[in-house]
MMTF fields as JSON, N, C-alpha, C and O atoms, coordinates in Angstrom:
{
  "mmtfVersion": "1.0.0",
  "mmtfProducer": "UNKNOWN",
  "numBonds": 411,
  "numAtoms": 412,
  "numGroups": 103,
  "numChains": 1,
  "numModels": 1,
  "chainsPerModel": [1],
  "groupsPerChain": [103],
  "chainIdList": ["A"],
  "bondAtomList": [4, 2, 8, 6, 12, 10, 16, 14, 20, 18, 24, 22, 28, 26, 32, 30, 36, 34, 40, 38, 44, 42, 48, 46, 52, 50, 56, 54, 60, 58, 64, 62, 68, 66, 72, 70, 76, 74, 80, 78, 84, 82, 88, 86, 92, 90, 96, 94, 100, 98, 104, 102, 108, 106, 112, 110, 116, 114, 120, 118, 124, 122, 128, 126, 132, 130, 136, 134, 140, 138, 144, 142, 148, 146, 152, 150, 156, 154, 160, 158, 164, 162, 168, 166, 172, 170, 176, 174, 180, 178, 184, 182, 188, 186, 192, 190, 196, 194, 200, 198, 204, 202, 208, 206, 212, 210, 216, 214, 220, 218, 224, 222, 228, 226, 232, 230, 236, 234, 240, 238, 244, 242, 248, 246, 252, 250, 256, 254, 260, 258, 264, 262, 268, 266, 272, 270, 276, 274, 280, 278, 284, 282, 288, 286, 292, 290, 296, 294, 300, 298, 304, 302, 308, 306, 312, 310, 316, 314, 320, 318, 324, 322, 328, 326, 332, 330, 336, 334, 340, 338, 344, 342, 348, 346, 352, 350, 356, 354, 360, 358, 364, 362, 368, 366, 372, 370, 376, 374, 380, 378, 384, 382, 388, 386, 392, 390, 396, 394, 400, 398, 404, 402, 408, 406],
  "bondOrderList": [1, 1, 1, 1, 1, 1, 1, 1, 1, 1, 1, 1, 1, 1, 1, 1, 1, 1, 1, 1, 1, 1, 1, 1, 1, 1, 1, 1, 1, 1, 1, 1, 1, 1, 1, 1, 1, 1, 1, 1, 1, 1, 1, 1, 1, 1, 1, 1, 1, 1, 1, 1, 1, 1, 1, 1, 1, 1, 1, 1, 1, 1, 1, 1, 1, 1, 1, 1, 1, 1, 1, 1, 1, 1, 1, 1, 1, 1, 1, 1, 1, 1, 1, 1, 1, 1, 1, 1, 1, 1, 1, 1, 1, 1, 1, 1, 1, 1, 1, 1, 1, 1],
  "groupList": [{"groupName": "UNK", "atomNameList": ["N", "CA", "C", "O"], "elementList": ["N", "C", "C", "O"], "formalChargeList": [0, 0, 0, 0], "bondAtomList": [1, 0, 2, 1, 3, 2], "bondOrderList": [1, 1, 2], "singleLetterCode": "X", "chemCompType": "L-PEPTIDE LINKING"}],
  "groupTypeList": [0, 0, 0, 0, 0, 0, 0, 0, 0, 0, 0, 0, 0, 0, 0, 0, 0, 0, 0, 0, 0, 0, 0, 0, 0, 0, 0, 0, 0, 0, 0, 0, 0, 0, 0, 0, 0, 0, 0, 0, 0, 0, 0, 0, 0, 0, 0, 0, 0, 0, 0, 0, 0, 0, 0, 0, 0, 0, 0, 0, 0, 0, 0, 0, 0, 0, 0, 0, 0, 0, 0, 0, 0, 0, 0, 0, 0, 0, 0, 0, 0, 0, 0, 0, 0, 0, 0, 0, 0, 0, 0, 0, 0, 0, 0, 0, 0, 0, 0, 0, 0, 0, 0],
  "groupIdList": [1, 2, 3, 4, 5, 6, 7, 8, 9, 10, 11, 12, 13, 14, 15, 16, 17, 18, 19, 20, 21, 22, 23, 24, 25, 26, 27, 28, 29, 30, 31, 32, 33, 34, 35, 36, 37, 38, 39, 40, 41, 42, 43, 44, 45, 46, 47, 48, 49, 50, 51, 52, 53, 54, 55, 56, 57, 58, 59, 60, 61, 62, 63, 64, 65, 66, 67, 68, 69, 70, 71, 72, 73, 74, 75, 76, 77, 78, 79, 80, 81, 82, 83, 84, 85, 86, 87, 88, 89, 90, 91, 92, 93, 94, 95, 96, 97, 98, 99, 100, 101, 102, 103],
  "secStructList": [7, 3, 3, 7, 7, 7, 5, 1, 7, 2, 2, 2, 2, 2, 2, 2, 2, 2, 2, 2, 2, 2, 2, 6, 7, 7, 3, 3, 7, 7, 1, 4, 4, 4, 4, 4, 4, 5, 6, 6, 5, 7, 6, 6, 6, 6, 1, 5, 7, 7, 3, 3, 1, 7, 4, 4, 4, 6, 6, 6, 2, 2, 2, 2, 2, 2, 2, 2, 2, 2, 2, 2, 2, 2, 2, 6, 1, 7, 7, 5, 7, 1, 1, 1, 7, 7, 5, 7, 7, 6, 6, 7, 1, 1, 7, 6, 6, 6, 7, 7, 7, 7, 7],
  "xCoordList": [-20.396, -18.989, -18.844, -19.843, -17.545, -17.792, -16.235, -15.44, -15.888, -14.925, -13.967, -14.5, -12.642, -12.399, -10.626, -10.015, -10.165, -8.788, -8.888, -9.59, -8.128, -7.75, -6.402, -6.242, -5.442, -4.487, -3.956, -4.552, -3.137, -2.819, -1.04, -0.427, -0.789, 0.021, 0.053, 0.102, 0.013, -0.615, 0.647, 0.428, 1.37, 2.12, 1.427, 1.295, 1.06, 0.259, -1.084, -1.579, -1.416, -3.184, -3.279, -4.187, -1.662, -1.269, -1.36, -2.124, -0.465, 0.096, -0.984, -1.086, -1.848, -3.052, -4.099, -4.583, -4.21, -4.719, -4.355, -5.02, -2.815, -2.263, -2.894, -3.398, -2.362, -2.484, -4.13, -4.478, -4.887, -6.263, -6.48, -6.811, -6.212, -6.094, -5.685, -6.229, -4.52, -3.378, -4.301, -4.107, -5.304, -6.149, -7.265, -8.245, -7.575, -9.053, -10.417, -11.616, -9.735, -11.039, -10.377, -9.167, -11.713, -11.462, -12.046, -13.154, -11.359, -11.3, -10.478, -9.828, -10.801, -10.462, -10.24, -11.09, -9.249, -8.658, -9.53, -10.077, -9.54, -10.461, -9.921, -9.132, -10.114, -9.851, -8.217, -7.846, -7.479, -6.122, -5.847, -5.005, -6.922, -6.542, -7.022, -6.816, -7.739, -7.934, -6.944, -7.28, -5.315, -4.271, -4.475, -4.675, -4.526, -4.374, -5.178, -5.069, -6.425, -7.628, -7.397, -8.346, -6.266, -6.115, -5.418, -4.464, -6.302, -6.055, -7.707, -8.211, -8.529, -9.857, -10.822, -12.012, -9.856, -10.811, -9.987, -8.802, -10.838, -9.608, -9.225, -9.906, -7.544, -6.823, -6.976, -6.11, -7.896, -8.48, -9.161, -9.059, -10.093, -11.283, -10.252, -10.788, -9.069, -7.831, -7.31, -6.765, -7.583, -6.386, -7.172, -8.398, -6.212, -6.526, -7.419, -7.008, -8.667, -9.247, -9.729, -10.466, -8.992, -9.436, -10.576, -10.83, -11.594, -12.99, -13.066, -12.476, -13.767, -14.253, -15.181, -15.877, -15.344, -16.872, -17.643, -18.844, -17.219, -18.221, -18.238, -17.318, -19.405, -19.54, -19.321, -18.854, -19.945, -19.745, -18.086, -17.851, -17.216, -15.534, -15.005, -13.826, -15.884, -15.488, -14.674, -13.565, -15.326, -14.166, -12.843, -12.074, -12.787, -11.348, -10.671, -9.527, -11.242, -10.685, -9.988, -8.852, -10.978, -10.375, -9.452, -9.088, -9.071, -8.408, -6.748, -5.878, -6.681, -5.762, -5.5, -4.367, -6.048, -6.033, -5.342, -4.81, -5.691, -5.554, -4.082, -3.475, -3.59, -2.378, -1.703, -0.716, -1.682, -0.954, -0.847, 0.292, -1.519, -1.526, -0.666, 0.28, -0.774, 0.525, 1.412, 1.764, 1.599, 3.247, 3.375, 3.975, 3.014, 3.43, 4.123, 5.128, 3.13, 3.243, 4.475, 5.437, 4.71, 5.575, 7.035, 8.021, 6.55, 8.698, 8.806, 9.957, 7.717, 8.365, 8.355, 8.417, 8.252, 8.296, 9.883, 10.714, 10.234, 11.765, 12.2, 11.575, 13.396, 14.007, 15.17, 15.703, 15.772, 17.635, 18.311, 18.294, 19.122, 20.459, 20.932, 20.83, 21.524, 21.814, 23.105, 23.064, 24.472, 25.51, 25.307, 25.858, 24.708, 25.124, 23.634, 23.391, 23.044, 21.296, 21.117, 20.144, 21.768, 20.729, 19.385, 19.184, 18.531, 17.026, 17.408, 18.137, 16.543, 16.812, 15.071, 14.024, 15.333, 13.852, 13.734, 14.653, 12.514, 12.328, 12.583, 13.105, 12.733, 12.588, 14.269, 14.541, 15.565, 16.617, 17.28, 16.996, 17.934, 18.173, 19.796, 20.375, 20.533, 21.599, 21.833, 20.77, 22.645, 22.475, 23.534, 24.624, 22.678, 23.603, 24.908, 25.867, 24.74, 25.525, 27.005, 28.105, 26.425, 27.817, 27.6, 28.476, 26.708, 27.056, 26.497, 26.445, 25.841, 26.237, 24.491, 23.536, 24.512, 23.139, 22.197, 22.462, 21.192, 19.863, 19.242, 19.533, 18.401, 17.942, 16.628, 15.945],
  "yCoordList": [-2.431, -2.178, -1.759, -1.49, -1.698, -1.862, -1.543, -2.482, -0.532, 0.36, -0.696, -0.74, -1.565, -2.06, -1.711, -2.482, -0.388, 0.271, 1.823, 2.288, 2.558, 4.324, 4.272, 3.626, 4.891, 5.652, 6.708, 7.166, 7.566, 8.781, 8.44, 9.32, 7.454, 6.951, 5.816, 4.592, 6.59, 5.746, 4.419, 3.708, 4.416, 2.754, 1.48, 0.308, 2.052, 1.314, 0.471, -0.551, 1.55, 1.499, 0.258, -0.554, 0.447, -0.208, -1.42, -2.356, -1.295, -2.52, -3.563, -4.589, -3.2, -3.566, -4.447, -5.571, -3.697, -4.435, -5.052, -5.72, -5.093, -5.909, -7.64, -8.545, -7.237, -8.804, -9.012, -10.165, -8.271, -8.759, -9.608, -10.789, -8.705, -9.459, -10.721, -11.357, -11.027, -12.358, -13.238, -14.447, -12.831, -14.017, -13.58, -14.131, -12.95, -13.838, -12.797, -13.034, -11.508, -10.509, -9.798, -9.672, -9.175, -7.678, -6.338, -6.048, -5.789, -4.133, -3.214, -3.447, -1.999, -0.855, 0.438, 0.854, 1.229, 2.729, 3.65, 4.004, 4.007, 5.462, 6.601, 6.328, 8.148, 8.721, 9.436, 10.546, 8.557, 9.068, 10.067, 10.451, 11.04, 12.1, 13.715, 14.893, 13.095, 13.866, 14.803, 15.817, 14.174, 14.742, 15.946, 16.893, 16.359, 17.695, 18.429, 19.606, 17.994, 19.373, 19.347, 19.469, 19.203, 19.066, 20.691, 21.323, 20.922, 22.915, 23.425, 24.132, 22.535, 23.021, 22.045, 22.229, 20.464, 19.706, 18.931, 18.66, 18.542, 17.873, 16.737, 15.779, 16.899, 15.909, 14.335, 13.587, 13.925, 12.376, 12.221, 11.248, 13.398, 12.794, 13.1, 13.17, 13.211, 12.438, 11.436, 11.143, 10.954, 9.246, 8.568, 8.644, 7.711, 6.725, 5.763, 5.487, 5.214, 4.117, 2.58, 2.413, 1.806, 0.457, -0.193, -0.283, -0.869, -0.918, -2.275, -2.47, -3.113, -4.505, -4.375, -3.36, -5.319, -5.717, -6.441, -6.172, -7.391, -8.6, -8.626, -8.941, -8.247, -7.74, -9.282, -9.482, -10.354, -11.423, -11.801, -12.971, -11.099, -11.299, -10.423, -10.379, -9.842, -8.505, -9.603, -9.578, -10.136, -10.474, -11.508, -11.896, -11.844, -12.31, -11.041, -10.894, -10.137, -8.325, -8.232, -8.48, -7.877, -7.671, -8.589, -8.15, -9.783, -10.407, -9.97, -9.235, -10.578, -9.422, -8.101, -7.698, -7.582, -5.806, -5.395, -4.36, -6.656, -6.445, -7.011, -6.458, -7.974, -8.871, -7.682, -7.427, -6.997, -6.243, -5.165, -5.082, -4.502, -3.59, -4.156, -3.427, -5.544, -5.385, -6.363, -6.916, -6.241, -6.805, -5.246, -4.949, -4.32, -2.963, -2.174, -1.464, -2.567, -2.146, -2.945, -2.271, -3.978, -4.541, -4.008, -3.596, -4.278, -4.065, -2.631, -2.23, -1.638, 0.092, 0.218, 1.194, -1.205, -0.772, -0.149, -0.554, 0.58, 0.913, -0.585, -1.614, -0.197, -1.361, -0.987, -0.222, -1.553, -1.349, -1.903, -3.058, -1.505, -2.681, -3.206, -2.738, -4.383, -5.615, -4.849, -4.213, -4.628, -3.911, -2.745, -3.018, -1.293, -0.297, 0.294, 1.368, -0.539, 0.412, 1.14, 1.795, 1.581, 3.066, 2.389, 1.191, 3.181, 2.952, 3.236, 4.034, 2.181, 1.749, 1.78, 1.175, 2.523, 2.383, 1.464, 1.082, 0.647, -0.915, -0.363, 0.57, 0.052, -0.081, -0.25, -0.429, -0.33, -0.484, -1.625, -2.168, -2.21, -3.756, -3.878, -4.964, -2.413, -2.164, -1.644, -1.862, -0.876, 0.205, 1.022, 0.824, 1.881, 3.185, 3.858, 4.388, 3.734, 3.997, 3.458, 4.002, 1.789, 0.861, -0.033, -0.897, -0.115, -0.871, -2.213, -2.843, -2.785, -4.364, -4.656, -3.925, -5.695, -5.866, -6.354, -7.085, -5.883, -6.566, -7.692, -7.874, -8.495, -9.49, -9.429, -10.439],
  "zCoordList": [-8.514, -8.227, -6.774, -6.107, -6.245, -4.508, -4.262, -4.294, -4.074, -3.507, -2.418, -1.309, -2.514, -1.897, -1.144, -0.403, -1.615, -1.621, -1.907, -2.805, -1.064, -1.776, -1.163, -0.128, -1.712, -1.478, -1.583, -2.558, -1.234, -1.769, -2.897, -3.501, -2.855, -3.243, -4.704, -4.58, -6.13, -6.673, -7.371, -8.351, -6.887, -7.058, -6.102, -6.454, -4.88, -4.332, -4.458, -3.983, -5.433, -5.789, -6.847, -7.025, -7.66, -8.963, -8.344, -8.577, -7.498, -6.889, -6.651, -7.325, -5.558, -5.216, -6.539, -6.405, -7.555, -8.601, -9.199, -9.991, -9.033, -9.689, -9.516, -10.18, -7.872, -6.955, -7.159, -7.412, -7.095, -7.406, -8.839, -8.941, -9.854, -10.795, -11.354, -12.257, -10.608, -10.594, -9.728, -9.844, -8.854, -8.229, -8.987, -8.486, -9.83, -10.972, -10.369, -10.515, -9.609, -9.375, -10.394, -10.585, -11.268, -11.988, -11.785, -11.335, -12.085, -11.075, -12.076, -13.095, -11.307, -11.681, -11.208, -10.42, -11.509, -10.778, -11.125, -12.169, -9.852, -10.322, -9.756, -8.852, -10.033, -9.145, -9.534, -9.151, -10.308, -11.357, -11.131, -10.318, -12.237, -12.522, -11.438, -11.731, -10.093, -9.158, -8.393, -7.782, -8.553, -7.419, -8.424, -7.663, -9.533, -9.862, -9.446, -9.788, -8.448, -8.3, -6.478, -5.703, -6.13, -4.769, -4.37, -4.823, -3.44, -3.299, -3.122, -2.249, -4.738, -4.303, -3.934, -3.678, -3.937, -2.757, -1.985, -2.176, -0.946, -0.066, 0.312, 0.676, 0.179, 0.094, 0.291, -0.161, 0.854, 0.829, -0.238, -0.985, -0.431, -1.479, -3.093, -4.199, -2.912, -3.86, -4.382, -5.446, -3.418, -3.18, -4.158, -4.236, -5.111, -6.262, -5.383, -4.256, -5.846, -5.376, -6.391, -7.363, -5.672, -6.727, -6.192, -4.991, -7.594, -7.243, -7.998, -9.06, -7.424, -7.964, -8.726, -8.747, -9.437, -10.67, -9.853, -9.866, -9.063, -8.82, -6.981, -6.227, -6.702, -5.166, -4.281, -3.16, -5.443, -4.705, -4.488, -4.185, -4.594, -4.598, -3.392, -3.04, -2.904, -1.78, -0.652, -0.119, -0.624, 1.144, 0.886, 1.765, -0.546, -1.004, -1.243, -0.814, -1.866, -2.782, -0.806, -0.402, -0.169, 1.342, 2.222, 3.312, 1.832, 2.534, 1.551, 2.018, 0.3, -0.403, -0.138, -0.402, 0.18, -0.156, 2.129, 2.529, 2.975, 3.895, 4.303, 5.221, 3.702, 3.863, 3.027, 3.717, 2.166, 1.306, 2.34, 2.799, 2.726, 4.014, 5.066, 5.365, 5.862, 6.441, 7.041, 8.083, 5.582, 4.643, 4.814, 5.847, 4.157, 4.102, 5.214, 5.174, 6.428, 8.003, 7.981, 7.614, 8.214, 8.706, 8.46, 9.069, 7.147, 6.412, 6.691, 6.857, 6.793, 7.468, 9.318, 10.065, 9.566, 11.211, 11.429, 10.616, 12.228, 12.704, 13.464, 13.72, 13.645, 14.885, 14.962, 14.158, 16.08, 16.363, 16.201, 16.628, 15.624, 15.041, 16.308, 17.442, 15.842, 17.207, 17.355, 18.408, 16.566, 16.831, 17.607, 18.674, 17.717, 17.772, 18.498, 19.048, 18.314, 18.798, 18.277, 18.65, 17.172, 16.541, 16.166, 16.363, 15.645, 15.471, 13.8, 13.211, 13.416, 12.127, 10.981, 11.213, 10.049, 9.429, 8.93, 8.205, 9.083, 8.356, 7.521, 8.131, 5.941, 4.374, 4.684, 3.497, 5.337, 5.585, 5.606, 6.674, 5.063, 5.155, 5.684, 5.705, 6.168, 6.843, 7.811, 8.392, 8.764, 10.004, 8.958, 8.422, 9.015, 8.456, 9.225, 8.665, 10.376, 11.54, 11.713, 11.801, 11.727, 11.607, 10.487, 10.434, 9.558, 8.466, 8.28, 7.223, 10.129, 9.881, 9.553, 9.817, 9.039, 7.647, 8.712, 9.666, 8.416, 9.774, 9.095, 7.913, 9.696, 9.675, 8.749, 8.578]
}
């Protein structure tokens, strides 16, 4: 088995296996039930991690697991609305400011 994802975020972690799965690697979460012991260890050695069965699948598991990363980056970059310039958080698909819908 071969550690190919962690997050501290576990919809992500979901997420992640999902798309592995739907391309024909199988895997598994580990690590779940860790956010509750966070205080007496630390906070990284937390984060949900998804793990492959078949080592010979690692650099497809990573080409998935890396395009999912950023698609991610991307859609939270900021930017400025063409109307008004305010600075706009990618996850935004409007300007809060003046309303008019971004691209």
């Amino acid at each position: 088995m071969l550690k190919v994802y962690s997050s501290p975020v576990t919809m992500m972690a979901y997420h992640v296996k999902n798309l592995l799965e739907q391309n024909d690697i199988s895997c598994t979460i580990k690590g779940e039930q860790l956010s509750s012991a966070i205080g007496g260890i630390a906070p990284i050695d937390a984060w949900i991690e998804v793990w492959i069965f078949n080592d010979d699948q690692v650099e497809e598991a990573q080409n998935i697991v890396n395009a999912i990363i950023s698609d991610h980056a991307a859609s939270t970059e900021s930017r400025k609305c063409p109307e008004c310039a305010e600075e706009i958080d990618g996850s935004f698909s409007e300007c809060w400011k003046c309303g008019k819908e971004l691209d």
